[in-house]
GUDREN-732614 format. One line per 10 residues: their letters; for each residue x, z, y of N, C-alpha, C, O. Coordinates in steps of 0.02 Angstrom, whole numbers, plus 50000, padded with zeros to 5 digits. Layout:
! residues N
A = X/Z/Y/X/Z/Y/X/Z/Y/X/Z/Y  ...
//
This chain:
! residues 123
XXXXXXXXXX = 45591/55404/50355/45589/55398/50284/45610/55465/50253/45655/55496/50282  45576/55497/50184/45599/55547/50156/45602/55512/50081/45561/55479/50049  45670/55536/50068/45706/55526/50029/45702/55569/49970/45760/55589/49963  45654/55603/49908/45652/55660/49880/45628/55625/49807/45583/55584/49801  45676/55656/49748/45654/55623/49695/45570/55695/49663/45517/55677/49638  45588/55758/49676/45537/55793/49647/45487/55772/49692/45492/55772/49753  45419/55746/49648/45360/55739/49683/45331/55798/49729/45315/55792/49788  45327/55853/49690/45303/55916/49720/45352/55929/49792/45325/55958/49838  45399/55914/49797/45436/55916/49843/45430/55858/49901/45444/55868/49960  45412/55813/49883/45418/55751/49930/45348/55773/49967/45344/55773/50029
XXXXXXXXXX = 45288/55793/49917/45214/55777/49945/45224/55840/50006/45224/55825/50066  45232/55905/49984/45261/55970/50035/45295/55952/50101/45279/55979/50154  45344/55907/50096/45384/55890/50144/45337/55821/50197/45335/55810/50257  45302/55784/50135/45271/55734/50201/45236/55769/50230/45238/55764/50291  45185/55823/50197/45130/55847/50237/45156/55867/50294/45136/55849/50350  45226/55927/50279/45256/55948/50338/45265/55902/50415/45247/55911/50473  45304/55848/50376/45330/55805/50424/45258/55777/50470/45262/55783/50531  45218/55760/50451/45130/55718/50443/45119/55791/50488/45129/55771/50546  45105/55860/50492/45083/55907/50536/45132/55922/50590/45125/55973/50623  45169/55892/50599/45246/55925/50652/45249/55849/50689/45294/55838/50730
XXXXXXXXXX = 45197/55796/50670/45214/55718/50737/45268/55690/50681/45286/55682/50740  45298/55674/50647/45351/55652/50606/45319/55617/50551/45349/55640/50502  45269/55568/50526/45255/55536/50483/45307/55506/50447/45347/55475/50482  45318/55506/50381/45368/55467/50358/45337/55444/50287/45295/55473/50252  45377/55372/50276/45361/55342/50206/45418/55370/50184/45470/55381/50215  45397/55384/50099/45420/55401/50033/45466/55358/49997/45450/55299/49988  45527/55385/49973/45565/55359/49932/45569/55402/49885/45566/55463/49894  45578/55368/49821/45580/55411/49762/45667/55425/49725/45682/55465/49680  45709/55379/49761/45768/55394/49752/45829/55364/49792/45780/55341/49822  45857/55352/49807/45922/55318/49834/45912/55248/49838/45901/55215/49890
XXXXXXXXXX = 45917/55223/49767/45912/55164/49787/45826/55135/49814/45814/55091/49856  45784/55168/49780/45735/55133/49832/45733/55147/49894/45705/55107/49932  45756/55195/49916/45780/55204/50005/45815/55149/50013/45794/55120/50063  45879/55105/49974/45898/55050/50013/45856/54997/49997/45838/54954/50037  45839/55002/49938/45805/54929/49970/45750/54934/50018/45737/54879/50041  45710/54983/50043/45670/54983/50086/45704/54976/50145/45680/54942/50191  45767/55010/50152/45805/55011/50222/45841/54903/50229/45875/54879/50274  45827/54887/50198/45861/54809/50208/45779/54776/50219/45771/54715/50211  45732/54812/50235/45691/54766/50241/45638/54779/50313/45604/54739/50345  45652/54865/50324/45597/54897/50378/45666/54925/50434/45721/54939/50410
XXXXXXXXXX = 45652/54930/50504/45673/54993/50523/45667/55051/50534/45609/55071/50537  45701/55083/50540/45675/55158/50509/45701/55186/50589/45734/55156/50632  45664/55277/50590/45700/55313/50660/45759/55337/50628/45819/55336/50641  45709/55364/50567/45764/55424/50549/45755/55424/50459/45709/55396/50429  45801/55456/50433/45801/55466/50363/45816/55530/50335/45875/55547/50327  45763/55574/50317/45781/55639/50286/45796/55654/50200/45751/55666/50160  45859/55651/50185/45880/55628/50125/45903/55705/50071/45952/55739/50084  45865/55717/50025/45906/55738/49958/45985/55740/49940/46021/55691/49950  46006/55789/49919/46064/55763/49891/46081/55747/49815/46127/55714/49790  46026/55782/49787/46053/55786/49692/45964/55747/49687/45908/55760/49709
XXXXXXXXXX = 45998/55687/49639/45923/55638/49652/45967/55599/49591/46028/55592/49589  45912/55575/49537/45933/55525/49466/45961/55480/49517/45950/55476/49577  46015/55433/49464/46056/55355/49467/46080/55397/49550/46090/55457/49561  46083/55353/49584/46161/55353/49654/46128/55437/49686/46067/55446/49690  46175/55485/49706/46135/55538/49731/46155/55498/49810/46180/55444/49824  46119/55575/49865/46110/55579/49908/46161/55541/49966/46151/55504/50014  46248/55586/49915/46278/55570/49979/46309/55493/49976/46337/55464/50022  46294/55464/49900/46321/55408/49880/46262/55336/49919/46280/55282/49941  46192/55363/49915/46171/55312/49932/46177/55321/50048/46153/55274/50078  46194/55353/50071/46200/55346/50115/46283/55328/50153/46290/55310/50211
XXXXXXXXXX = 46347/55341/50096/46380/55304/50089/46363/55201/50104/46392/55159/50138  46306/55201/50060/46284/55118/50067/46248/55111/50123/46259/55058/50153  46209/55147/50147/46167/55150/50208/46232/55127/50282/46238/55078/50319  46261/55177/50274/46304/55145/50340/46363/55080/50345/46396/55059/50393  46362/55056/50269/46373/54982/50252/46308/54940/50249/46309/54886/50219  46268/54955/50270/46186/54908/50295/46230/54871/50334/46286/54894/50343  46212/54805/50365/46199/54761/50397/46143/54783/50473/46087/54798/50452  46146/54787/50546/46058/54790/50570/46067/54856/50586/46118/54888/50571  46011/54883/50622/46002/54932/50631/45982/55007/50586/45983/55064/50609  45971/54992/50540/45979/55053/50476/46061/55063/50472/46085/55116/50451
XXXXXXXXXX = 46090/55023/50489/46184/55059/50465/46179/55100/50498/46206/55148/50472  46149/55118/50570/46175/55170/50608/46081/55219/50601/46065/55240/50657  46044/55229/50564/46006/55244/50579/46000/55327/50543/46001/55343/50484  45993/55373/50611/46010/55431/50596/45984/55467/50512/45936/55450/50478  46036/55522/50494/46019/55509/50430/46025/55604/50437/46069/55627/50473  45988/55642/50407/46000/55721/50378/45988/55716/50308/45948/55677/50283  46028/55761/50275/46039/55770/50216/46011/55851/50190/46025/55904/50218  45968/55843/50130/45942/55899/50127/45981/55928/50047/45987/55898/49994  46007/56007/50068/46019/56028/50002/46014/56087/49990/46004/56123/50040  46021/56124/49917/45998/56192/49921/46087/56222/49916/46110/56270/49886
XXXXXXXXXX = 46109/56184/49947/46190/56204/49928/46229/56193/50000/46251/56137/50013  46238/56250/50050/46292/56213/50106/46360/56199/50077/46391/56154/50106  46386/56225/50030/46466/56184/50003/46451/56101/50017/46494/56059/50029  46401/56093/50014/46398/56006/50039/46400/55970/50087/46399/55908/50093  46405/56028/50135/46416/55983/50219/46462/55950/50215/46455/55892/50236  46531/55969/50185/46562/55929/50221/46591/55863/50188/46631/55820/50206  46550/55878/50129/46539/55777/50074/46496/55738/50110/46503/55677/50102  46431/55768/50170/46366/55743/50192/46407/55700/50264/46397/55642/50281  46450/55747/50296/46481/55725/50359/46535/55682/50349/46544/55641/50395  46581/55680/50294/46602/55653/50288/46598/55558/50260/46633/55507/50255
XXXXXXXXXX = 46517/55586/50246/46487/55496/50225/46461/55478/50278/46450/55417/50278  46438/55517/50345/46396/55483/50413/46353/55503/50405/46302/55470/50413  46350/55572/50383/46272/55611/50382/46269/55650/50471/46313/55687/50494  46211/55631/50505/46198/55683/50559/46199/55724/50560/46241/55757/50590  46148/55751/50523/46121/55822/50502/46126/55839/50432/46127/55801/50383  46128/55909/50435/46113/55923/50362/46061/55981/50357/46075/56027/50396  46011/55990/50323/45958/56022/50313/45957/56065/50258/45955/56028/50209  45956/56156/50230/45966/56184/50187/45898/56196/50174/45850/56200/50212  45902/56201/50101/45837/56209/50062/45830/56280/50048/45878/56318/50051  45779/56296/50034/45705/56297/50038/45701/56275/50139/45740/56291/50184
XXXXXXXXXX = 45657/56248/50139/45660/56224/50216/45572/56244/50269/45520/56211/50263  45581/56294/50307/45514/56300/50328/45510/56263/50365/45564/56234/50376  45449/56240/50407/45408/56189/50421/45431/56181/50503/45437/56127/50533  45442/56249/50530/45494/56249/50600/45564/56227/50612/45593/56211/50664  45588/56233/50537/45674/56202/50521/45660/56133/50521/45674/56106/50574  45641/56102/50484/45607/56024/50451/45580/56007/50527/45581/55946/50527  45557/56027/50588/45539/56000/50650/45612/55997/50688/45623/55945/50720  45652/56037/50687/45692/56054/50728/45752/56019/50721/45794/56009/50764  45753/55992/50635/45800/55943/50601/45782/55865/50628/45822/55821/50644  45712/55861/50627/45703/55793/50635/45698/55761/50716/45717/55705/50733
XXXXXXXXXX = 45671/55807/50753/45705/55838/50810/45734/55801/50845/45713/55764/50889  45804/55815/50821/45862/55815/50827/45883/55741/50816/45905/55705/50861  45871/55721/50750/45889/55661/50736/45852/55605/50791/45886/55571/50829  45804/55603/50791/45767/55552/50833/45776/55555/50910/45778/55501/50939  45783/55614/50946/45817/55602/50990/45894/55606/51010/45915/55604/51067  45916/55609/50976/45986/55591/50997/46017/55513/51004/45996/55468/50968  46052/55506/51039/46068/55427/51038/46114/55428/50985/46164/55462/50977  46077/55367/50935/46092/55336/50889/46181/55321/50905/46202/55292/50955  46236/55355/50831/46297/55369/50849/46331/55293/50796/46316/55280/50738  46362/55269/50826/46401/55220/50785/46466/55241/50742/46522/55263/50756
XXX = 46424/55218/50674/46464/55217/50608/46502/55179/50602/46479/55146/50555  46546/55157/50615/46601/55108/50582/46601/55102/50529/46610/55146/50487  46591/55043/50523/46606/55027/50441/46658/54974/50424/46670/54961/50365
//
């Protein structure tokens, strides 16, 4: 799942993901990432951080209070700001992804997430 409220940004990033083996469905903000996440399972979630109504690190805050396999379902956080790692790690972010993002970073991020064994969040 990609998580991106700018359209121009989301369509850039699926194509990416869609040419690198990484297909992902579209969320347009936080909360429609959860309600999609209470209904599908997901591998992985490549998430925004500054996004209208709940941002990035707030709706993945709720993500690892899911219920199922989305609580633990690997999550990178994308921003044009590293001062944010350590709000992203501190909510149960895997990864974190800096913006502007070329198309070899965005492989190497997602990568990462999908194969690693899935890490348990306590909640």
């Amino acid at each position: 799942m990609l998580v991106e409220d700018n359209v121009l940004v989301q369509q850039s990033l699926l194509h990416a993901l869609e040419l690198i083996g990484f297909p992902a469905r579209p969320a347009a903000d936080g909360e429609q990432a959860l309600a999609m996440l209470t209904e599908t399972p997901y591998r992985f979630v490549l998430m925004d951080v500054q996004m209208p109504g709940i941002s990035g690190i707030e709706a993945l805050v709720k993500i690892r209070q899911l219920e199922g396999p989305n609580g633990d379902v690997p999550v990178a956080i994308m921003s044009g700001n590293d001062s944010e790692v350590v709000a992203a790690k501190a909510a149960g972010a895997d990864g974190f992804v800096i913006k502007p993002i070329s198309v070899a970073e965005l492989g190497k991020a997602v990568q990462q997430l999908v194969t690693r064994p899935r890490q348990s969040h306590a909640k």
